[in-house]
N, C-alpha and C positions, 0 to 999 in steps of 0.2 A: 504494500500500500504506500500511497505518497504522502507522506506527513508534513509537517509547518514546513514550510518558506522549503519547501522540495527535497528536503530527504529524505534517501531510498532508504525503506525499512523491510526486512525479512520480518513474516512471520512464523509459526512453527512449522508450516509445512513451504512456504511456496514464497519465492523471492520476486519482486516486480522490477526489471529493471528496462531502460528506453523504452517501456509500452509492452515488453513480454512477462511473461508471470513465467517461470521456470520451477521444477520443483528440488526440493534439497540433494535430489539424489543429480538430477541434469546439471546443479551448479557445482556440486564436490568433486563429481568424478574426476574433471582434469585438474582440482585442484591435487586430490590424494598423485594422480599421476606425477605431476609437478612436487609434488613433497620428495617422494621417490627419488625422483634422479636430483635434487637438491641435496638430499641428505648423502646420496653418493657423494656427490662435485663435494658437501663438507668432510665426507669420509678421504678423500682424495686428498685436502688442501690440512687435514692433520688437522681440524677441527678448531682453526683460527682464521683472524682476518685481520689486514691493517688498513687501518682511516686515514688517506690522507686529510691535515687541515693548513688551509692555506688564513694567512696571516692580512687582513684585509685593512682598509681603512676604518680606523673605529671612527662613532659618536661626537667622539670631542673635534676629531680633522675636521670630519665633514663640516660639524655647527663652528666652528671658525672659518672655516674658509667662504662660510656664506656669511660671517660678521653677527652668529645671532647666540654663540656660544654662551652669554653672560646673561642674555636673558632669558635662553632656556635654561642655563641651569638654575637662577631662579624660582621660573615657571616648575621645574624638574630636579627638586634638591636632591641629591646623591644620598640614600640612606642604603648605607651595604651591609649593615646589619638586618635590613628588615628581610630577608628569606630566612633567616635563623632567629628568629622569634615567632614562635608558634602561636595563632589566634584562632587558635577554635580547628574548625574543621579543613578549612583553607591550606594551604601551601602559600609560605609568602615568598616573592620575591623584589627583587631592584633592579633600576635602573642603574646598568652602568656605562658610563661613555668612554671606558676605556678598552673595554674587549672586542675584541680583535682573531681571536681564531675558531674556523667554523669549518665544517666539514658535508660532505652531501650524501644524506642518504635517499631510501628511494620509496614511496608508501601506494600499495595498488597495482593491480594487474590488467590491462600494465601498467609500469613503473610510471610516477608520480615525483621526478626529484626536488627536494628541498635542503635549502642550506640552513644548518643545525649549530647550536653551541653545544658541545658535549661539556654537560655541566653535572661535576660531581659533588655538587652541593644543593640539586636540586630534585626530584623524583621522576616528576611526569614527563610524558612526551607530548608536545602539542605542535603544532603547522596551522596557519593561516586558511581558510573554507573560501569558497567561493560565495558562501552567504555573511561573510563579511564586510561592514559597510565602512569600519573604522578608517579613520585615514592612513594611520600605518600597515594596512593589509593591502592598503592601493597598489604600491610598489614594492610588493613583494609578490614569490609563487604563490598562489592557491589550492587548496586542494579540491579536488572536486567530485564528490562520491558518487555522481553519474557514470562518470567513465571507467571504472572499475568493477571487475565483475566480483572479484572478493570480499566486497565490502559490506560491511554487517553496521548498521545504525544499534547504538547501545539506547539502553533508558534511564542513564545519569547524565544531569550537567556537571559541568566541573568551572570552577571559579577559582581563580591562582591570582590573591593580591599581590602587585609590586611597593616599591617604594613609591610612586605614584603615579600609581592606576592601577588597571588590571586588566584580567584576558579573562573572556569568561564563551562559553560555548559547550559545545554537545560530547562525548565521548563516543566513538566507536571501535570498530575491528575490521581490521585487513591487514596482508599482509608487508610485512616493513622490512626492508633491506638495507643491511648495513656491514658495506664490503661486499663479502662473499658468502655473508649470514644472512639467511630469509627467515625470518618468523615468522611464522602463521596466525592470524587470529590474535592480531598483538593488539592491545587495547591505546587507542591515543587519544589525543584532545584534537578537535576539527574549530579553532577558534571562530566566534562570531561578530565580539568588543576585542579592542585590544586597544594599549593605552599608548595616546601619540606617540611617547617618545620613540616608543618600537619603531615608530618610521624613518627615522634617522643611521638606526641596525643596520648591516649587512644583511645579517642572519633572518632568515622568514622565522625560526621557531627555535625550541630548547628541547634537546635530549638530555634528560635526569637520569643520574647514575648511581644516586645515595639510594639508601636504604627503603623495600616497601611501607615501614610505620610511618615514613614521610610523605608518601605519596595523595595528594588530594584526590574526594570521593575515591580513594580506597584502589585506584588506579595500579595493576601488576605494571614496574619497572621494567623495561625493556630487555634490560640485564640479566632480571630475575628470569625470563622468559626465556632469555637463551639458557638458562643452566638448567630450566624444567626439561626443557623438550632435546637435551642432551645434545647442543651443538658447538658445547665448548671441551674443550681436552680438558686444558685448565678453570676453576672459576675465578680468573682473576682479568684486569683489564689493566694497561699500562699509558700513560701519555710521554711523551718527548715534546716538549717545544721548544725552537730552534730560535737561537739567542737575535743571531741577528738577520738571518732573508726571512722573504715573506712566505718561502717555501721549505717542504723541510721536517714539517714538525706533524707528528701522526698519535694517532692514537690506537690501541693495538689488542683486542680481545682474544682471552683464551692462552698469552703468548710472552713470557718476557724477554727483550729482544737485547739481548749483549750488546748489539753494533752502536748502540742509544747513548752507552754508559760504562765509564771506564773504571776500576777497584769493586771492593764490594759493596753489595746492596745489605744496607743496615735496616733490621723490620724492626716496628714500633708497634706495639699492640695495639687496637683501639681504646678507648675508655668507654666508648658511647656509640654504638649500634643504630645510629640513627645517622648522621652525618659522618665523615668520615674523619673522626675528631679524636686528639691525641692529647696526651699531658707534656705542656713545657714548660720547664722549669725556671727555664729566664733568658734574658736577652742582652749580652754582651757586647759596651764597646770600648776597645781598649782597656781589655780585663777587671773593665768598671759593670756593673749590674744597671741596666738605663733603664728598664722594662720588666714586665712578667717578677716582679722580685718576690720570692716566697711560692710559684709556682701558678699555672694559670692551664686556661685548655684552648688549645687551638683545634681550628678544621683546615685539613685540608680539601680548596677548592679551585675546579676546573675553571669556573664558570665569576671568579673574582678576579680584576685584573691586578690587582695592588696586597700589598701585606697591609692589613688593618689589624688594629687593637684599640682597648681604650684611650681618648682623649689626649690624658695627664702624659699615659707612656709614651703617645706617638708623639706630642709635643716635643718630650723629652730626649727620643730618638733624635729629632731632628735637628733640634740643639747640638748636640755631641755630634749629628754629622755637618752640622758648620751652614744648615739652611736658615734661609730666613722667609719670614712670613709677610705676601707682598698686600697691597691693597685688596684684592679680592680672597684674601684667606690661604693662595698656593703655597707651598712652600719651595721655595726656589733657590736653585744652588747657581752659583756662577761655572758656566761649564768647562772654563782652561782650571777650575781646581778637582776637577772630578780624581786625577790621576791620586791627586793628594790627598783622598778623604779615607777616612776609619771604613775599615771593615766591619761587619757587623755581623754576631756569632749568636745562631739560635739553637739554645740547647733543649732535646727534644725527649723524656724518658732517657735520660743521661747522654746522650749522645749530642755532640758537636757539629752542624750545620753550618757553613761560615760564606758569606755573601760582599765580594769586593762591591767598591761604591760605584764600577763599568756594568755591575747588573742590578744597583736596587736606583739608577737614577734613569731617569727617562728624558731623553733629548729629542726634541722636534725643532719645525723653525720657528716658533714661537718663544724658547730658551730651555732650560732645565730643569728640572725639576726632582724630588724624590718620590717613589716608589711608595712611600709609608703614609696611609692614608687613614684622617679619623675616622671612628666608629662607634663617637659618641660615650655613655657609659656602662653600655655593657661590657663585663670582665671579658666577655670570648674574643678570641682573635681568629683572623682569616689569615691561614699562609695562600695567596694565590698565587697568578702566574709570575708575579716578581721573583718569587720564590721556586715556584715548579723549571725555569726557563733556569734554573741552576742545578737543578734535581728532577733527575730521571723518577718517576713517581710510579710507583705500584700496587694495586688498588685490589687486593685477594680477600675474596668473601667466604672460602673455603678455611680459613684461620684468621678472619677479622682483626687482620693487620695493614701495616701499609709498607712499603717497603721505598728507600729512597739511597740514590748512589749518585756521583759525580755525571752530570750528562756533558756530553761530548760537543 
């Protein structure tokens, strides 16, 4: 039957799709055939896949170089705490204008590509609908559950608050490929609102990789769904992102890839089963304690571009690395002393992490700046990609640890 604003809906017996009714049995067959020789090509490929993700212009270039950067961020203040503050049934997330790497998967038979943030601090998978009217779905893919024969219309909405705004739309099933992994029947989000600033993104949508307790309306992770239906060797997923081209940098299920990362991989247990969140102990500069003093918890996240912690610390970071804080709130370093600035050592369940000031400062042509971004007063800290682009990151749900080595 054809439901609100035209989506295709299965009933128990019989599927309507361009004006034909099909029954379960006409629409599965070449789906089971298709599973078949898929599950071969994964039995073939050793039951892994690597994502490339290419490094694009973020948020902040773009709204500069159209001159409107200050009064959207304004209009769109930066809270990168708010996905990790749980409100109820929701999944929160933020706005951030500094992310930058995104990858292409493929949703619908046939394939439907959309470009993705593989974000390990967030659960659900959602992509832009063609019953979208928001302004940020304008200029991006659409999905369109017309054109697929796999596609199964669910009976939950799903509502994902950002920092400001939100994506709110329908859940469905079809199947989603990523790499050389097909999922069947993988459940996603078909948005219908989405909040302006998404229009500024690269990325049309978010692939979430934390934990199912996080998942909004109760949504199975993607993740999760490759290690049910047995198409990973390993259950673990890994990222590389590549310091300095736009190319380069992958992300890798089922697989830890040596070539990524040079010494050994030192694992960290989790603390916390829900994000992918660790105990650290403190944060050193110049064998002085500037942060985290007496112990604190960080996440590690895909999907954050900068290392955040509380206020007081990141203030304090920034002082000892010699930035100063300019009229609009930045904090900005002069870029002929980058060579000369403190390193800064994140100690992690006892382990030493250490980050020269060539990867926690960011240079555009706008000037310099640092990496360490507030987050307000909650105690949790974000290590993201400031941090990951110096460490090889390894994400195994099979021992609920993470694992981190020297990346190349």
């Amino acid at each position: 039957m054809i439901h609100s604003k035209g989506w295709v809906r299965a009933d128990n017996q019989q599927f309507t799709t361009f004006g034909m009714r099909l029954t379960r049995e006409e629409l599965e067959a070449p789906m089971m055939k298709w599973a078949i020789v898929l599950c071969a090509i994964v039995a073939l490929s050793e039951c892994h896949t690597r994502i490339s993700l290419i490094k694009g212009k973020t948020a902040r270039e773009t709204l500069m170089e159209k001159g409107i950067w200050e009064e959207t961020r304004q209009k769109y203040p930066y809270n990168p705490m708010a996905k990790f503050i749980q409100t109820g049934a929701d999944e929160a997330m933020t706005n951030d204008a500094d992310l930058s790497y995104y990858g292409v998967i493929s949703i619908g038979t046939p394939p439907q590509s959309f470009k993705v943030i593989f974000d390990t601090g967030s659960s659900n998978l959602w992509v832009p609908s063609v019953y979208c009217s928001s302004q940020a779905c304008q200029n991006h893919d659409k999905f369109n559950p017309g054109l697929s024969s796999t596609f199964k219309l669910g009976s939950k909405t799903v509502s994902i608050q950002y920092g400001s705004g939100s994506m709110t739309g329908k859940l469905a099933y079809d199947t989603i490929s990523v790499g050389g992994i097909s999922v069947t029947h993988q459940i996603f989000g078909a948005s219908e609102t989405e909040s302006p600033f998404m229009s500024y993104m690269v990325a049309d949508g978010i692939l979430g990789l934390a934990f199912p307790n996080l998942a909004a309306s109760g949504a199975t992770p993607i993740f999760d769904s490759m290690m049910t239906q047995g198409l990973l060797s390993q259950s673990l997923f890994s990222v590389y992102l590549s310091r300095n081209s736009a190319e380069g940098s992958v992300v890798s299920f089922g697989v830890i890839e040596p070539s990524y990362y040079t010494g050994q991989i030192t694992w960290i247990p989790l603390s916390v089963m829900t994000f992918w969140q660790i105990t650290m102990d403190s944060v050193t500069i110049n064998g002085n304690t500037v942060a985290c003093n007496g112990g604190c918890q960080a996440i590690i996240d895909t999907g954050t571009s900068m290392i955040v912690g509380p206020t007081d610390d990141i203030k304090n970071m920034n002082y000892w690395a010699g930035a100063t804080i300019n009229q609009y709130g930045y904090t900005t370093v002069n870029c002929n002393n980058i060579p000369n600035m403190p390193k800064v050592t994140f100690t992690l369940n006892g382990n030493t992490f250490t980050i020269p000031a060539s990867a926690y400062t960011i240079q555009d042509s706008y000037g310099c700046r640092t990496g360490f971004s507030n987050g307000g007063y909650q105690q949790l800290w974000i290590l993201g990609d400031v941090f990951i682009r110096q460490y090889y990151a390894i994400f195994d749900r099979d021992n609920n640890r993470v694992g981190l080595a020297n990346a190349v």
